[in-house]
C-alpha positions, 0 to 999 in steps of 0.5 A: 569436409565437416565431421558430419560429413566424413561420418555419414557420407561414407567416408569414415569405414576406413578407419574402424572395424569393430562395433563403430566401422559395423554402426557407422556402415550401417548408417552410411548404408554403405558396406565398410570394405566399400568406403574410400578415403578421400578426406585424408593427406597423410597417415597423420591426418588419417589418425587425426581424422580416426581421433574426431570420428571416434569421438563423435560417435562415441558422444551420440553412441554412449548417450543413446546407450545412456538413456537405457540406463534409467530406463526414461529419455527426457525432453530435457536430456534430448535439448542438452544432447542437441545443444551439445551438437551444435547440428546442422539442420540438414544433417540432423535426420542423420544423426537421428539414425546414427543415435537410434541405430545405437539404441537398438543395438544389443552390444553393451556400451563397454566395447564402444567405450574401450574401441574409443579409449584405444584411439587417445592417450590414457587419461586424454583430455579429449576423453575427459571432454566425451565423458564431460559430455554425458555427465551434462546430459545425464544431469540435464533433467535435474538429477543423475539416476543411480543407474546412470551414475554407476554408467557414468563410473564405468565409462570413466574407468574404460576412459583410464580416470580414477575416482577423484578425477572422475569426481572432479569432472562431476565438479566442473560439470555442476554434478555434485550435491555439494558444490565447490570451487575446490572440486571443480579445480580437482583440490581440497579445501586444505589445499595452499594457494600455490597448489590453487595457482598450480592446479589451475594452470595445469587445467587450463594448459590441458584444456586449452581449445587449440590443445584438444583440436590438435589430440582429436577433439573436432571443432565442431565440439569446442564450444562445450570444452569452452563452457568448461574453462568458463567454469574453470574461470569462475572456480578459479576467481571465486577461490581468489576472491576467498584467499585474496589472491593477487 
């Protein structure tokens, strides 16, 4: 079954209470103590199947709440969030609901935002992809609002990153006024060329597709975790260009 249909066929109540088991009960139009499982094998695959719901919903949850910030929703972040998506047709009235019944909810987006940081390691790269996400959205209409930057902050301090992570996922995510491939690879511009070499491996062990499908990342979202190691790439090939690396 695709994460669109664990989602809002009712079979996901199982897996949450909270602020998501009450959103996605709502939207099911199921009562949670009423949804089965039925997608599921074994306690490993439940919690897999917890780590992908949780992450879908906490990208449409957190945008929604997101567009609140600067007060606007533009046309621009409404396409960036539905290429993100990648939705069926036939599924995207539901989605509709599930991002309008978010937006209406009165409850601050930091209890959706912890809920979700509960289901993954600290720091997780899946967590880094969510909040890449909305830095992509937030982005998408030329600029980031001052008030969705201070959102964009404390999402990345719930999700467990510092600031020079946090600024790093600006980097790679385009986000920065002044762009470098030092950023997007999370180095300074003093950095050696081992440390290059070393930072780029690292980034592109942590962000490897298989990795982020096997710590909760649904399938349907890595085509975005690929336009990251494209960016990655490019940073990388650029930096060997300047220090002429072999």
């Amino acid at each position: 079954m695709s994460i669109w249909g664990k989602i809002i066929g009712g079979t996901a109540g199982f897996a949450f209470g909270g602020p998501i088991g009450a959103l996605i009960g709502t939207a099911a139009g199921h009562a949670i103590d009423r949804m089965t499982i039925d997608s599921v094998d074994s306690p490993i695959d439940e919690e897999k199947s917890k780590q992908k719901i949780a992450f879908t919903i906490g990208v449409i949850v957190l945008s929604a709440k997101m567009a609140k910030a600067d007060g606007v929703v533009t046309r621009n972040e409404i396409s960036a969030f539905k290429s993100m998506f990648r939705v069926p047709d036939h599924e995207a009235k539901n989605v509709a609901r599930v991002w309008d019944l978010a937006r209406k909810d009165s409850s601050g987006f930091e209890i959706y935002a912890r809920q979700i940081a509960k289901l993954f390691n600290p720091s997780s790269p899946v967590l880094e992809g969510l909040l890449g996400n909305l830095i992509c959205i937030a982005k998408a209409d030329g600029e980031i609002h001052r008030n969705e930057k201070e959102y964009l902050e404390r999402i990345a301090e719930i999700f467990g990153f510092d600031e020079q992570k946090f600024q790093n996922l600006l980097g790679v995510h385009g986000a920065l006024e002044e762009d470098s491939p030092f950023n997007v690879l999370g180095i300074g511009s003093s950095a050696t060329d081992v440390e290059i070499k070393t930072a780029y491996r690292e980034l592109t062990l942590k962000n490897h597709p298989d990795k982020l499908i096997a710590e909760g990342m649904p399938e349907e979202f890595i085509l975005q975790a690929n336009d990251k190691m494209a960016s990655i790439n490019n940073a990388y090939n650029e930096l060997k260009r300047i220090r002429n690396l072999a």
